[in-house]
C-alpha positions as CSV (number, residue, x, y, z in Angstrom):
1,X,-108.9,-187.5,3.2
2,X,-106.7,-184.8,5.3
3,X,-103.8,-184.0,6.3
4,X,-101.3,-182.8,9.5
5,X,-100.7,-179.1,9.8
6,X,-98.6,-177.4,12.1
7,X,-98.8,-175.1,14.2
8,X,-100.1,-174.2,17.5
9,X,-100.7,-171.1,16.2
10,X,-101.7,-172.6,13.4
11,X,-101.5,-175.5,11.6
12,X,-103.5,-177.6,10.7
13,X,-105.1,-181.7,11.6
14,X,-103.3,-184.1,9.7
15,X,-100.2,-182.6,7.8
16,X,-96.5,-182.8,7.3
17,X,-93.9,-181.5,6.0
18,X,-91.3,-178.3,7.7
19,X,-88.2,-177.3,7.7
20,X,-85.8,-177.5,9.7
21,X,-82.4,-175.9,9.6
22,X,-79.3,-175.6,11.3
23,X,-79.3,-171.9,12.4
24,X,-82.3,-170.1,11.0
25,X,-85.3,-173.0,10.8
26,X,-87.4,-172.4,7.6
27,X,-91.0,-172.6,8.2
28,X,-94.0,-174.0,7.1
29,X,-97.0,-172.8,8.2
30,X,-99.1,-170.1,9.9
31,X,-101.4,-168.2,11.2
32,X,-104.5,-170.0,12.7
33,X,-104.7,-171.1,16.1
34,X,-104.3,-174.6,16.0
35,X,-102.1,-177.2,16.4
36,X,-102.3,-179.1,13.6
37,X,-98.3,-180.5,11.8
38,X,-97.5,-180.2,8.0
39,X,-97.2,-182.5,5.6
40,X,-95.0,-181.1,3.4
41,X,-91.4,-180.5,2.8
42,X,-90.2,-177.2,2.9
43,X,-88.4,-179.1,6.1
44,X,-87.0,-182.2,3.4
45,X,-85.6,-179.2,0.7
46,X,-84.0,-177.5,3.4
47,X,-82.6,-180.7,5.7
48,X,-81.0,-182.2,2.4
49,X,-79.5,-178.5,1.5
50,X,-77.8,-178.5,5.0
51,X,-76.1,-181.9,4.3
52,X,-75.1,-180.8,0.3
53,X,-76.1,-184.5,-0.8
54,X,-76.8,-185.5,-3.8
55,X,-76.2,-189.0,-4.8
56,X,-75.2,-191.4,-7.3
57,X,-77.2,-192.6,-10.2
58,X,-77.6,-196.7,-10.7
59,X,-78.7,-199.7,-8.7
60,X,-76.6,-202.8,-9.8
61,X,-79.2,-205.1,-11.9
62,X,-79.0,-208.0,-10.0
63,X,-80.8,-205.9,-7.5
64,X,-83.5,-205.1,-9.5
65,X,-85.9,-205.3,-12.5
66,X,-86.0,-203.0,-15.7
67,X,-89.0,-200.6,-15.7
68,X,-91.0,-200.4,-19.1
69,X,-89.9,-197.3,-21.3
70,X,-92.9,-196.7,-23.4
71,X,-93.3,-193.8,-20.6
72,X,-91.1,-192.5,-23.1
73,X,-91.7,-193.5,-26.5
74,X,-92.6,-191.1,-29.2
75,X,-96.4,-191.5,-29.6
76,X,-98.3,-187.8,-28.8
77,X,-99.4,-187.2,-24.8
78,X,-102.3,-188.9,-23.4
79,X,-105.3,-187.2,-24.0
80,X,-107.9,-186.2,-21.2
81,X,-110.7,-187.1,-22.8
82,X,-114.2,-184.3,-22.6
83,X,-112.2,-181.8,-22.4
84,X,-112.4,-178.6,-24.8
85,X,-109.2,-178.0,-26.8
86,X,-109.5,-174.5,-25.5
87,X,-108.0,-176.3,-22.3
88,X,-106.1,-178.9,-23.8
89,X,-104.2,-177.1,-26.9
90,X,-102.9,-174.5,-24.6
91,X,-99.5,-172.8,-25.9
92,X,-97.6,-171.8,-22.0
93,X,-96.0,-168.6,-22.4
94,X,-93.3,-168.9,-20.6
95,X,-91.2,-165.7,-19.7
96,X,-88.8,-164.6,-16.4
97,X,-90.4,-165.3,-13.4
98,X,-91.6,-161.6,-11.8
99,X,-91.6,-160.6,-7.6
100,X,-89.2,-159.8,-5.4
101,X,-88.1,-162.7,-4.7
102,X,-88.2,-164.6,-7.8
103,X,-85.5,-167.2,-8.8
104,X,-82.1,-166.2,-10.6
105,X,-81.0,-168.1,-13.5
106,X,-82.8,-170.0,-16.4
107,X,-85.8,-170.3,-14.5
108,X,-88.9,-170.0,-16.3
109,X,-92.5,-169.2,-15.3
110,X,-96.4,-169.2,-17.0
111,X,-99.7,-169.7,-16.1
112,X,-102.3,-172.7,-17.3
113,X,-105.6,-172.3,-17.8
114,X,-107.8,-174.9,-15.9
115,X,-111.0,-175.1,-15.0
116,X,-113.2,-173.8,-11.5
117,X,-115.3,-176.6,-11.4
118,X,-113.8,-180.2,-13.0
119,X,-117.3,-181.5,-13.6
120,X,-118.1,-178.4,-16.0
121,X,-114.7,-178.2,-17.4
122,X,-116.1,-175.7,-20.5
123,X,-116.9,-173.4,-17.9
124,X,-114.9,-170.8,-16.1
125,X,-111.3,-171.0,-15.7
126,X,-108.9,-170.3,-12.6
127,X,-104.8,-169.8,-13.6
128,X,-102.4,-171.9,-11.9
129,X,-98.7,-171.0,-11.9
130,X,-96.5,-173.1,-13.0
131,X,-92.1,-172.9,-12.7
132,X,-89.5,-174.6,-14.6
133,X,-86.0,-175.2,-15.5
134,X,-85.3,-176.8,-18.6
135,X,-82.7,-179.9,-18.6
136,X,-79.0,-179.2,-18.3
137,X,-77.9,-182.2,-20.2
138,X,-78.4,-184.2,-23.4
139,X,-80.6,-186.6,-23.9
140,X,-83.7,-185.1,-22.4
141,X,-86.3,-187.2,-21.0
142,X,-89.3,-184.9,-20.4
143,X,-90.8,-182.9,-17.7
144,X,-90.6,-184.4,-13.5
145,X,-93.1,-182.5,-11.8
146,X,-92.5,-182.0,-8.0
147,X,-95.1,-181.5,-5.9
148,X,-93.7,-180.7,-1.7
149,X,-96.6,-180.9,0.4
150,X,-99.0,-179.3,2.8
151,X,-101.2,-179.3,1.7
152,X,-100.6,-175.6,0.5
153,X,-96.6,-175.5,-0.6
154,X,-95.8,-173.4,-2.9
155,X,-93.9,-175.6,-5.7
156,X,-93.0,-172.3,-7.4
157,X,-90.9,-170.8,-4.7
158,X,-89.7,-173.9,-3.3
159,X,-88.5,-175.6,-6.4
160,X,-85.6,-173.2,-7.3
161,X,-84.2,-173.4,-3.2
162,X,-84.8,-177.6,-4.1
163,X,-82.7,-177.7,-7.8
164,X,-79.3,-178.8,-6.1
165,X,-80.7,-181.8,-4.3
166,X,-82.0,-183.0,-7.5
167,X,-78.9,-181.8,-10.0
168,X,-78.8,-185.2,-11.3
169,X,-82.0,-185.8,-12.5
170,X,-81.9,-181.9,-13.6
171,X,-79.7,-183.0,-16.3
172,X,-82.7,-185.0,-17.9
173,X,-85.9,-184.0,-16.8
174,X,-86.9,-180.3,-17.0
175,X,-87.9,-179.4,-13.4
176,X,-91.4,-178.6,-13.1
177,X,-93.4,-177.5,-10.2
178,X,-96.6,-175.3,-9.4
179,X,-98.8,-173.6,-6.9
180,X,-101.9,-175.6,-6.6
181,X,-105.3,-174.1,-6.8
182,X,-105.7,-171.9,-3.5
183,X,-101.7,-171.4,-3.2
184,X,-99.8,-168.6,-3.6
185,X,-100.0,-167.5,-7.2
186,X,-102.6,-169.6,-8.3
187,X,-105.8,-167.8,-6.5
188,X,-103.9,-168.3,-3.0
189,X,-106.1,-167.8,-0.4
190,X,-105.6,-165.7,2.9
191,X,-108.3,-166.3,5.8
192,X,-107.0,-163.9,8.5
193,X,-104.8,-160.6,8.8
194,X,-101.4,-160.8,10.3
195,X,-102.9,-159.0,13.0
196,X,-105.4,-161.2,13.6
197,X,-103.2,-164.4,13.4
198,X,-100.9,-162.9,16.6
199,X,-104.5,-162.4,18.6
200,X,-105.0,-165.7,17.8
201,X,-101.7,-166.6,19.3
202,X,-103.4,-166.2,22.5
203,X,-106.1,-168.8,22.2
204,X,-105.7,-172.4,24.2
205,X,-105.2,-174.9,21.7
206,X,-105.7,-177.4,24.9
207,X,-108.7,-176.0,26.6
208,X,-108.7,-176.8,30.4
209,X,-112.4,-175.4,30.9
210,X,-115.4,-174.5,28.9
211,X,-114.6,-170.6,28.5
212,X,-111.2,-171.7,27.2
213,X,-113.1,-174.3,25.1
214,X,-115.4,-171.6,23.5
215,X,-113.1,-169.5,23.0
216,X,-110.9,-172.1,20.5
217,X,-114.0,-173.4,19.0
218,X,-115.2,-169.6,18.4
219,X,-112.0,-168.9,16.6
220,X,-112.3,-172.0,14.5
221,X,-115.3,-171.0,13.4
222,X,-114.2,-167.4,12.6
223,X,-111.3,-168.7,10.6
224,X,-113.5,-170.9,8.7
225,X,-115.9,-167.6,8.0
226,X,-112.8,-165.4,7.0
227,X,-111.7,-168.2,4.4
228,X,-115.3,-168.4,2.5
229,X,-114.8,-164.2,2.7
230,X,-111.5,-164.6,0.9
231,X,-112.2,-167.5,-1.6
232,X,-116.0,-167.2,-2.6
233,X,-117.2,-170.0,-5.1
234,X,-113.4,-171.2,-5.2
235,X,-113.6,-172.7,-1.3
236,X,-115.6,-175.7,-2.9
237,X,-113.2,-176.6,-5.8
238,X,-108.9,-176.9,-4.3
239,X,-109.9,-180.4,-3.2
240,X,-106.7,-183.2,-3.7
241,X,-108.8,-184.2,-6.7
242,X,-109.5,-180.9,-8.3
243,X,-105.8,-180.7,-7.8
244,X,-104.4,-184.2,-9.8
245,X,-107.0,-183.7,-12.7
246,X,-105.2,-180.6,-13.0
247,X,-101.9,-182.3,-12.9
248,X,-103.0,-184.3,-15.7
249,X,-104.2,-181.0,-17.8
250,X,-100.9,-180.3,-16.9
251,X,-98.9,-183.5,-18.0
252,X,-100.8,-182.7,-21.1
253,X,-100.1,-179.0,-22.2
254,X,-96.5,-179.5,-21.4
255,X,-96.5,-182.1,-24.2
256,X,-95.7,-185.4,-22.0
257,X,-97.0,-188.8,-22.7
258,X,-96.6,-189.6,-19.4
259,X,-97.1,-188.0,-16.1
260,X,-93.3,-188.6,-14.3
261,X,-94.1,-187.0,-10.3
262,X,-92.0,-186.8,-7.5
263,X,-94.3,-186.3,-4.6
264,X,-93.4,-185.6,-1.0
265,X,-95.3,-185.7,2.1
266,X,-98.4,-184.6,1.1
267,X,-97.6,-184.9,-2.3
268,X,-97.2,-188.4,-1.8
269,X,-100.7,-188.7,-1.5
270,X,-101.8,-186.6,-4.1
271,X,-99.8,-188.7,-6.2
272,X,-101.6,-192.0,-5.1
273,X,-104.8,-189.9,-6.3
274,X,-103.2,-188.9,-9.1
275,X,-102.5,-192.8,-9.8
276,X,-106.1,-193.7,-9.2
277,X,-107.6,-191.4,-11.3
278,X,-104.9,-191.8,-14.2
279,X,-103.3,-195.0,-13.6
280,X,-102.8,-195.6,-17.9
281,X,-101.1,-191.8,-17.7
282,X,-98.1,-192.6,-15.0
283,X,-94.7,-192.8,-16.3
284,X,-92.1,-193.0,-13.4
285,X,-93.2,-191.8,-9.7
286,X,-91.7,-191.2,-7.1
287,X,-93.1,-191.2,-3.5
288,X,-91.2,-189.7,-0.6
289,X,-92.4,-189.1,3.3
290,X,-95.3,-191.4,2.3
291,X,-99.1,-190.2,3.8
292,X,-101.0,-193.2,4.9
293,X,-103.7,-193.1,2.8
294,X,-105.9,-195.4,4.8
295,X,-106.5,-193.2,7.8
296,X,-109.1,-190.8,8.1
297,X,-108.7,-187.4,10.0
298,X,-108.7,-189.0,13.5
299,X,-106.0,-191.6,12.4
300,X,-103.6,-188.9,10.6
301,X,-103.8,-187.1,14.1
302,X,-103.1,-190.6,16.1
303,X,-100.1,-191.3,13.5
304,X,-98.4,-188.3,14.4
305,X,-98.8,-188.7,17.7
306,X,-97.2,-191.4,17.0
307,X,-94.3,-190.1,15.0
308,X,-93.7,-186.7,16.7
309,X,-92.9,-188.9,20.0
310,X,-90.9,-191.4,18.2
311,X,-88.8,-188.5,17.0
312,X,-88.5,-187.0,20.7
313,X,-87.6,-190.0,22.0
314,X,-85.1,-191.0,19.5
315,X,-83.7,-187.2,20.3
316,X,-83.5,-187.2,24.2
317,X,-81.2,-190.5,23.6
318,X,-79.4,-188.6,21.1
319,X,-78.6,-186.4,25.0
320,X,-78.5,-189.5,26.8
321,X,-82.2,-188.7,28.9
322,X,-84.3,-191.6,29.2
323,X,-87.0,-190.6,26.9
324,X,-89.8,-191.5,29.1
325,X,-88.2,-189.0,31.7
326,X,-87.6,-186.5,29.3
327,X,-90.9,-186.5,27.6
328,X,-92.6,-186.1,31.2
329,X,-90.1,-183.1,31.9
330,X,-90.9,-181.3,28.7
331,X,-94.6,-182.0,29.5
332,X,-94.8,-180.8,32.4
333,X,-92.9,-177.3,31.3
334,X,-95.6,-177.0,28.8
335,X,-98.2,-177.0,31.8
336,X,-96.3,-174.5,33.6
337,X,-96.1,-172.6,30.1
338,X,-99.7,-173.1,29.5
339,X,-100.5,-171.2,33.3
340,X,-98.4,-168.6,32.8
341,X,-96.8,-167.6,28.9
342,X,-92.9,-167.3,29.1
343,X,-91.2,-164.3,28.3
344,X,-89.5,-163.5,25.6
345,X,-86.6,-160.8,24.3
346,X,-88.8,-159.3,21.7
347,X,-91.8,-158.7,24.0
348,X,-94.1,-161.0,23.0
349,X,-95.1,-163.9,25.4
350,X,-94.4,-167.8,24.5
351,X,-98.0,-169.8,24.8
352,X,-98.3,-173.3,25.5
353,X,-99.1,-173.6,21.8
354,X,-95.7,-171.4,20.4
355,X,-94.0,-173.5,22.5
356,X,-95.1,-176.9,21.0
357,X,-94.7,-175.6,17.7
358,X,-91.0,-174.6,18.2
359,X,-90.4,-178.2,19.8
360,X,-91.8,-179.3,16.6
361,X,-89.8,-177.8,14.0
362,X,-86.3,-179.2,15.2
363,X,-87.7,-182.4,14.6
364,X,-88.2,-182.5,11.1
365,X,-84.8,-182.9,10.8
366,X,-81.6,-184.4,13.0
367,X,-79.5,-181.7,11.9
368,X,-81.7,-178.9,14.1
369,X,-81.6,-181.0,17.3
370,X,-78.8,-178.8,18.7
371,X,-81.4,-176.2,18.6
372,X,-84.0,-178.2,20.1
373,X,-81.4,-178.7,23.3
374,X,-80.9,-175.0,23.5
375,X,-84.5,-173.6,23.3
376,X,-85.8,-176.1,25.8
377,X,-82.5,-175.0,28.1
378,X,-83.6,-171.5,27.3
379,X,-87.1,-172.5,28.6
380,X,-86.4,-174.6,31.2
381,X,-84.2,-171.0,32.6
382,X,-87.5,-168.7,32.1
383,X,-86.6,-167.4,28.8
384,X,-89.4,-168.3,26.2
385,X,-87.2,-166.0,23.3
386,X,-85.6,-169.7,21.6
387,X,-88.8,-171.4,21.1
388,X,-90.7,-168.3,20.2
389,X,-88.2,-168.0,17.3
390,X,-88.7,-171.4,16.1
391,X,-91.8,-171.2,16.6
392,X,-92.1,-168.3,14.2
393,X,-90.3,-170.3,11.7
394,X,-92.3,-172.9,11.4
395,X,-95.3,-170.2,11.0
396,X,-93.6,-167.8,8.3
397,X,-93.2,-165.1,10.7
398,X,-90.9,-162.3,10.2
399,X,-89.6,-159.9,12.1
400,X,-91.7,-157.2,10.5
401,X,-94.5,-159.5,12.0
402,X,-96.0,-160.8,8.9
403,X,-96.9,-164.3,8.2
404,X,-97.1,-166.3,5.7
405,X,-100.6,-167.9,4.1
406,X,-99.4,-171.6,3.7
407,X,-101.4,-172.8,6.8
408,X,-105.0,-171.0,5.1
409,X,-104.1,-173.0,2.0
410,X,-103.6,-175.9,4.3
411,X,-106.7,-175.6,5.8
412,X,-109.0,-174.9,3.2
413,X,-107.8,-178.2,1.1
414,X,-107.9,-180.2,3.6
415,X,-111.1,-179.4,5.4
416,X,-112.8,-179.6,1.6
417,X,-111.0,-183.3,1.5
418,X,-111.8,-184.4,4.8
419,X,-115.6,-185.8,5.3
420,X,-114.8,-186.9,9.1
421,X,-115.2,-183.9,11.3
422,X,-115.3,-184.7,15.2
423,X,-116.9,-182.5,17.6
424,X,-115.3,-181.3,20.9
425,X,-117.4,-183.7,23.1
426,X,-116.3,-186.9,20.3
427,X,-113.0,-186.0,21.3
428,X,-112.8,-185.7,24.9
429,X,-113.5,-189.6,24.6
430,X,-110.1,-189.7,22.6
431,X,-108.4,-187.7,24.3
432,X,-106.9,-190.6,26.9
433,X,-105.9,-193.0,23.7
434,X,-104.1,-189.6,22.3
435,X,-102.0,-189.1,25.9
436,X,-101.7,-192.6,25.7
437,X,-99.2,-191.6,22.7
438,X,-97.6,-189.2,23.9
439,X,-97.7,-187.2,26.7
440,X,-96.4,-183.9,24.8
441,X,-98.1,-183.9,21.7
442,X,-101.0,-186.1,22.3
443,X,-103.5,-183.3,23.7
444,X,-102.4,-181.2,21.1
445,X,-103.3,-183.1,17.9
446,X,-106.5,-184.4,19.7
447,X,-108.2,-181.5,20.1
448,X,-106.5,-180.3,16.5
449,X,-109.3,-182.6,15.0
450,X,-112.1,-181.0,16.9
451,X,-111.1,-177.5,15.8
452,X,-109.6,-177.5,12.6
453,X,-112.9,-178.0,10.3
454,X,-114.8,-176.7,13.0
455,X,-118.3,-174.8,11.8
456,X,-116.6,-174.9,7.9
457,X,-118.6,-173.8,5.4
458,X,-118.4,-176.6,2.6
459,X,-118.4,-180.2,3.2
460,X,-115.5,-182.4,3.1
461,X,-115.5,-185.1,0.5
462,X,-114.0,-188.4,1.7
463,X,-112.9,-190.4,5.3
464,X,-109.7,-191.3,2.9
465,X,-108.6,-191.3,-0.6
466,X,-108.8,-193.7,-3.0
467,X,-105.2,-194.7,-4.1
468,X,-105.5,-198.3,-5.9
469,X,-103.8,-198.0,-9.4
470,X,-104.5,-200.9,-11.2
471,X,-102.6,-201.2,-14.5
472,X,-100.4,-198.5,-13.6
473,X,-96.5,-198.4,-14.0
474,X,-94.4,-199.2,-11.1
475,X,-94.3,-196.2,-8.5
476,X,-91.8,-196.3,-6.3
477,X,-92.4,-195.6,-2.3
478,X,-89.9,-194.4,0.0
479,X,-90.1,-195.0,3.4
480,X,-88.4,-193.8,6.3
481,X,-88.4,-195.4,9.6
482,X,-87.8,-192.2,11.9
483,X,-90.2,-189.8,9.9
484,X,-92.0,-187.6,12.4
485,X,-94.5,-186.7,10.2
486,X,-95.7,-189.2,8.3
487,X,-95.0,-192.5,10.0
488,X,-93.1,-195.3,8.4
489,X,-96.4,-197.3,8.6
490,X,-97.9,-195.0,5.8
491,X,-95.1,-195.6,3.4
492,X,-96.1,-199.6,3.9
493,X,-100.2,-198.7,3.3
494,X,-99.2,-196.5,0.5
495,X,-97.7,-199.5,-1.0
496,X,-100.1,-201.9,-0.5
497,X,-103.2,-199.5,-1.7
498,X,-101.6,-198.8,-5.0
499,X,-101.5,-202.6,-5.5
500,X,-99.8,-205.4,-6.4
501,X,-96.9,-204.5,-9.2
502,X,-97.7,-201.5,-8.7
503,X,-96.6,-200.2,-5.2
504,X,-92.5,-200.9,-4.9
505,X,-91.4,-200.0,-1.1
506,X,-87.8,-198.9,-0.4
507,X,-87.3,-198.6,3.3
508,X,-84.9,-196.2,4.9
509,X,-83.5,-196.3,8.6
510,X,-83.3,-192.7,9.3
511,X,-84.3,-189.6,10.9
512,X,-85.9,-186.7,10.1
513,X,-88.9,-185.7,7.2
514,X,-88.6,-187.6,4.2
515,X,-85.3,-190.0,2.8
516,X,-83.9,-188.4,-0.7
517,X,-81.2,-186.1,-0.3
518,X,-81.1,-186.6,3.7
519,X,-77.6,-188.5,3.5
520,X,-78.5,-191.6,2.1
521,X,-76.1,-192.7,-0.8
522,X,-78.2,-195.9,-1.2
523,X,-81.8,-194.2,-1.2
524,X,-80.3,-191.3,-3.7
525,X,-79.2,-194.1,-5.8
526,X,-82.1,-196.1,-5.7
527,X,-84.2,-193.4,-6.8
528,X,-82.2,-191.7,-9.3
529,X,-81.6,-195.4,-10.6
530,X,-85.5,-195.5,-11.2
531,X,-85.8,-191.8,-12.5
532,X,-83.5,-192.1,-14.7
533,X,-82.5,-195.5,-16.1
534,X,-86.0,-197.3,-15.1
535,X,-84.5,-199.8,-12.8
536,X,-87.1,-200.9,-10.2
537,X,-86.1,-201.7,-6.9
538,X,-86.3,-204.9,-5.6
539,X,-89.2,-205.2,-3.8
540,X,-88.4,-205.0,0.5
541,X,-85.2,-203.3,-0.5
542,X,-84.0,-201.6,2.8
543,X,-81.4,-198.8,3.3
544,X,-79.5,-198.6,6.2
């Protein structure tokens, strides 16, 4: 199954995830052409470092039910069974973590040994980089491996920036993240040259005419090309499940009997595969920003439709516009953007599609609304400079004019995952259900789902994943009602798929990507509650 990217320069169909905050906007993604939102949560690490919160530990237990603790009894790891001990009795040489921009502290880093191909897993081997920190209290409890999204977040540079929100359960779980196969250190994968990415800034991610149309289907296709260039036999294997059976290799060489996740927006559902494939080998799990794992790549794209415009509209009250009104205004200055670019301070012209991606990065998270108000003031005036800087944030551009490759890792997972591949002419029929949605983000993610897999070179996998877990532990699913990304209604299917006694939903009425460590005393507690203590929510609980 897929997932949202971001973009209109680049993003990707059916992902999640950004950043979003206060004064400079961290960014997700990058460099194609197309509109497609992240799933992931650069935007939740750096929304719940703007608010400092961190929680309390400890649901009452009249509010809940004990979870099982054999997750951390003293019998040896679970074993993956077939595998060569080669793989399996790995010793991780951890050491400092090298770069220019690698983490202060007692941070540690190594490389595991997994194989290219899962069904030949004697065969030849790929290194994934892995990051931890070890506990800070007594009473250790094992690894918690976090996984942030994307698809195509680096867990080993985010981690480090994500430490405070997660200080309490730092005390007993070693924090553990990595780069997943295609990502950064571990084989990442770059498609396209920064200066090719800025031509492609150019390109109509809305085409009003058949040139126009050609023209984004053409560099579709020529993105696809440069990613088969870059990633040779390796294009076919950084599928979501080549991914979780290398969390479990993982789960195993770091010496856990259990596999205790906290997964967020895309990670969410890589941890619902990771449960279906492993269901005996989950401990305690967390799922935060919750993918619907029931839609295929046209119904990601409808669901945030769907949750982008809830988000806008729940913003323009925030001014006191009628969000109807408002919507219809910022539409219609997308239209004028889309005939003629904006200008800009640093030279460079806002497209319709910078623009729509710098509307979209304030709304990962209420706390960058007040930016929101001024770029689309700023716009509204003639001066494209606001959104273009948003815009860049959510694409990894820096002022050198280099991007960032999270948006090719994106891609190339997600179009390997995703089976259902519309053509241009399938989607023109959509396209009224999509402005139906909304009318700022509904052409947008419509045609995203014609162009993103457009013309790839290996075939996607599966309509949706398989997340039912029967037999497994309780995993725990967090829910927000004003997620932009990944609609509330996801967190609910997430819950049912898993199955019953195993899926426990916690619902949170907020804003913004993702609930834990967004300002929520009652979701922190819940969760850390579960983490650490294995109290299970009541089932239904909601958080106000």
């Amino acid at each position: 199954m897929t997932y949202p990217q971001a973009g209109m320069v680049s993003a990707g169909p059916a992902y999640y995830g950004l950043t979003a905050p206060r004064v400079s906007v961290r960014g997700a993604r990058q460099g194609v052409h197309m509109p497609r939102f992240a799933w992931w949560t650069a935007a939740v690490a750096a929304a719940a470092l703007l608010t400092g919160c961190g929680g309390s530990s400890g649901a009452s237990d009249d509010d809940a039910k004990r979870g099982s603790d054999d997750a951390f009894s003293a019998s040896a790891p679970a074993t993956s069974s077939g595998l060569p001990s080669s793989l399996t009795s790995q010793k991780l040489d951890w050491g400092r973590c090298k770069g220019a921009s690698a983490p202060s502290g007692d941070w540690q880093c190594a490389t595991v040994k997994v194989p290219l191909d899962w069904s030949k897993p004697g065969g030849e081997t790929i290194g994934v980089a892995l990051i931890r920190s070890k506990a800070t209290g007594d009473g250790r409890m094992g690894s918690l491996l976090f996984n942030f999204g994307g698809p195509g977040g680096s867990g080993v540079s985010i981690l480090p920036s994500y430490a405070n929100v997660v200080s309490k359960l730092h005390e007993r779980y070693d924090l553990v993240s990595w780069d997943p196969r295609g990502v950064g250190a571990s084989e990442g994968i770059r498609c396209r040259s920064d200066k090719a990415i800025q031509a492609a800034e150019t390109v109509d991610t809305t085409p009003d005419n058949s040139a126009e149309e050609t023209a984004y289907l053409r560099d579709a296709a020529d993105f696809g090309k440069g990613c088969a260039k870059a990633a040779g036999k390796l294009l076919a294997h950084v599928s979501t499940t080549d991914t979780a059976r290398d969390m479990d290799l993982i789960r195993e060489v770091l010496g856990d009997r259990k596999m205790h996740y906290f997964g967020i927006s895309y990670g969410t559902e890589l941890g619902g595969v990771y449960a279906h494939l492993f269901p005996t080998h989950i401990g305690r799990s967390v799922l935060d920003a919750v993918v619907d794992p029931t839609a295929d790549s046209v119904g990601h794209a409808k669901n945030q439709t769907l949750g982008f415009q809830r988000a806008l509209d729940d913003y323009l009250k925030s001014t006191g516009q009628d969000p109807k009104q408002g919507s219809r205004e910022i539409a219609d200055l997308l239209k004028r953007i889309d005939a003629k670019p904006l200008p800009t301070s640093s030279g460079r012209k806002l497209t319709q599609s910078l623009a729509l991606t710098g509307i979209v990065l304030p709304l990962y998270s209420k706390d960058s609304w007040p930016a929101l108000t001024i770029a689309l003031q700023s716009a509204q005036s003639g001066d494209g400079s606001e959104l273009l800087r948003l815009a860049d944030s959510y694409n990894e551009r820096d002022a050198s004019g280099r991007y960032g490759t999270t948006t090719h890792s994106q891609r190339v997972i997600s179009c390997l995952d995703d089976k259902q591949r519309p053509t241009a002419q399938q989607m023109k029929k959509l396209l009224p259900e999509f402005e139906k949605i909304s009318p700022v983000f509904g052409d947008f993610l419509g045609w995203d789902t014609a162009g993103w897999c457009h013309d790839w070179p290996v075939a996607g996998e599966f309509d949706h994943p398989e997340v039912s877990a029967p037999g497994a532990a309780p995993v725990l699913v967090v829910g927000n009602t004003g997620d932009p990304a990944t609609p509330y209604e996801g967190a609910q299917k997430m819950a049912d798929g898993l199955g019953k006694g195993v899926g426990v939903l916690l619902t949170w009425k907020g804003e913004g990507h993702g609930a834990y460590g967004s300002g929520s005393d009652c979701v922190d507690s819940a969760v850390n509650a579960y983490l650490l203590n294995g109290t299970v929510p009541a089932e239904g609980k909601v958080c106000s």
